[in-house]
Structures are given as C-alpha cells and as structure tokens.
C-alpha positions in Angstrom: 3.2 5.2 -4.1 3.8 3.8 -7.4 0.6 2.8 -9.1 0.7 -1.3 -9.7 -2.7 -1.5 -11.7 -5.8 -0.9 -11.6 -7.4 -3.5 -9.3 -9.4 -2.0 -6.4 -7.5 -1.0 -3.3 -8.7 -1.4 0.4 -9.7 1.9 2.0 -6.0 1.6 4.0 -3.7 1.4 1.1 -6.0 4.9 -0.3 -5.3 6.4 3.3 -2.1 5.6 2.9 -1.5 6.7 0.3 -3.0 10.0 1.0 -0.7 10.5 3.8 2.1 9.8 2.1 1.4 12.3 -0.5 0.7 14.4 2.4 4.6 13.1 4.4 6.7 16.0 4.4 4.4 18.5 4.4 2.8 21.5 2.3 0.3 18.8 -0.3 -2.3 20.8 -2.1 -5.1 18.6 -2.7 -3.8 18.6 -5.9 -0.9 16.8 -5.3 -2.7 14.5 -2.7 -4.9 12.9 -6.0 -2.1 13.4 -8.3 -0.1 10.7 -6.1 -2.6 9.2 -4.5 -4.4 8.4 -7.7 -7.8 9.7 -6.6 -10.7 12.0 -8.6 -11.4 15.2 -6.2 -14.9 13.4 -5.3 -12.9 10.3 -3.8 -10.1 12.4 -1.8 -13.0 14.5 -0.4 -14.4 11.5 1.0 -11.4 10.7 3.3 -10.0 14.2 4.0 -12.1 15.2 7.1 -12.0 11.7 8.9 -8.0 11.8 8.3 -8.4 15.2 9.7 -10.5 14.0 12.4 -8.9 11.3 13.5 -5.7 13.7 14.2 -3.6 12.3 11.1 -3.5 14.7 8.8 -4.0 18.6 9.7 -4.4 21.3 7.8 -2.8 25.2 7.4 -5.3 27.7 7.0 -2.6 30.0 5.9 -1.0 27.6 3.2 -4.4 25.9 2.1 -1.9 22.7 2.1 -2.2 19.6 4.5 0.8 17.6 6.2 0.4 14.5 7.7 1.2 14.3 11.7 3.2 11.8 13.8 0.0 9.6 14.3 -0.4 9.8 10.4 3.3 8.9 10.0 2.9 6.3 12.3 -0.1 4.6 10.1 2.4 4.8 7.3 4.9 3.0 9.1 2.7 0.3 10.2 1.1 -0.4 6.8 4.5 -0.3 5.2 5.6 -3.4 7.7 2.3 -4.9 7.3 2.8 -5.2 3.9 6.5 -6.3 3.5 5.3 -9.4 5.9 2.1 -10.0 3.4 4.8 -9.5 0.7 7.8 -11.9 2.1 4.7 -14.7 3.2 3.5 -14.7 -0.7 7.2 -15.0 -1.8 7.2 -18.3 0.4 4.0 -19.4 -0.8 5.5 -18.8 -4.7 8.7 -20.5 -3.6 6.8 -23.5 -1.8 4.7 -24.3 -4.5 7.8 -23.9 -7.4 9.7 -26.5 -5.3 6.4 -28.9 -5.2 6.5 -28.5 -8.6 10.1 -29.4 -9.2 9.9 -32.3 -7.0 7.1 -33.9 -8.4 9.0 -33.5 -11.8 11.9 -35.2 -10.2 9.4 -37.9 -8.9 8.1 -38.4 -12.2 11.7 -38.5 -14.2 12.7 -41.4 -11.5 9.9 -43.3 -12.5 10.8 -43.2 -15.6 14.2 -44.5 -15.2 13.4 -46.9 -12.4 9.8 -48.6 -13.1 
C-alpha cells in the first residue's frame, strides 16, 4: 500500500493492508506496521481476529505471519471494490467538468446571440 495521507481509513482498508503486508509470506510484525502504517498497539488490535477468522495464520517456528487463501481472497475483493469506487468518482469528476463546460458554452452563446 502506498500511504495517500493521513485521513482516517475504514477498518477494511487497515485489514487490508495488513494482509497485504502479510501476501507472500514470512511478515514479522515489524514489517506488518512498517507497511501497513500502524503503531504496535493498533496492529495488536486486529492480529487475533485476522487469525481467527482463518485469514492470516501464524508460524510458531518463524514468529512471522502469512496471509491464507481466504486472506488473499479479501485482498482481491477490496482491490475490485475499490477500482469500481475509483472508476465511478472518475465519472462523477468527468460529469460535472462537462456540466461545467457546457454551461460556459451556454453562457458565450448568449452572449453572441441575445
């Protein structure tokens, strides 16, 4: 994840995150805040539920955490979830610039043709 700003994220763009830090395999919690962006205190708070909830599991022998095919899955749903929420703002942007340029068109006809 690259970080955007500093707004407040949802508590599924943070799990995300995490399991994406955690894609591949071997994350240290370390790495997990370092990419994720979160203070020990915060990744603590969503470890054991990810762990739980069977999308992230962790080695005993590695001390490291890997996300699993149900966590990979989440990834993969968010990551379409937000290209849609992405491509439907870039309409939205692209509606209103043509609303704008057409009322400016509007307006320079009325000036030529009272």
């Amino acid at each position: 994840m690259i970080k955007r700003d500093m707004r407040y994220r949802s508590r599924i763009e943070i799990i995300s995150s995490i399991l994406q830090a955690a894609n591949g395999g071997g994350a240290t919690k370390i790495r997990m805040m370092y990419n994720a962006f979160l203070s020990h205190s915060q990744l603590k708070e969503y470890l054991m539920p990810l762990v739980e909830s069977n999308m992230l599991e962790f080695d005993l022998d590695t001390q490291t955490y890997k996300a699993t095919e149900k966590g990979l899955g989440f990834i993969e749903l968010n990551n379409r979830l937000e290209a849609l929420i992405n491509a439907e703002e870039q309409q939205q942007l692209q509606l209103e610039r043509f609303k704008e340029k057409r009322e400016a068109l509007l307006m320079f006809n009325n000036l030529l043709c009272p």
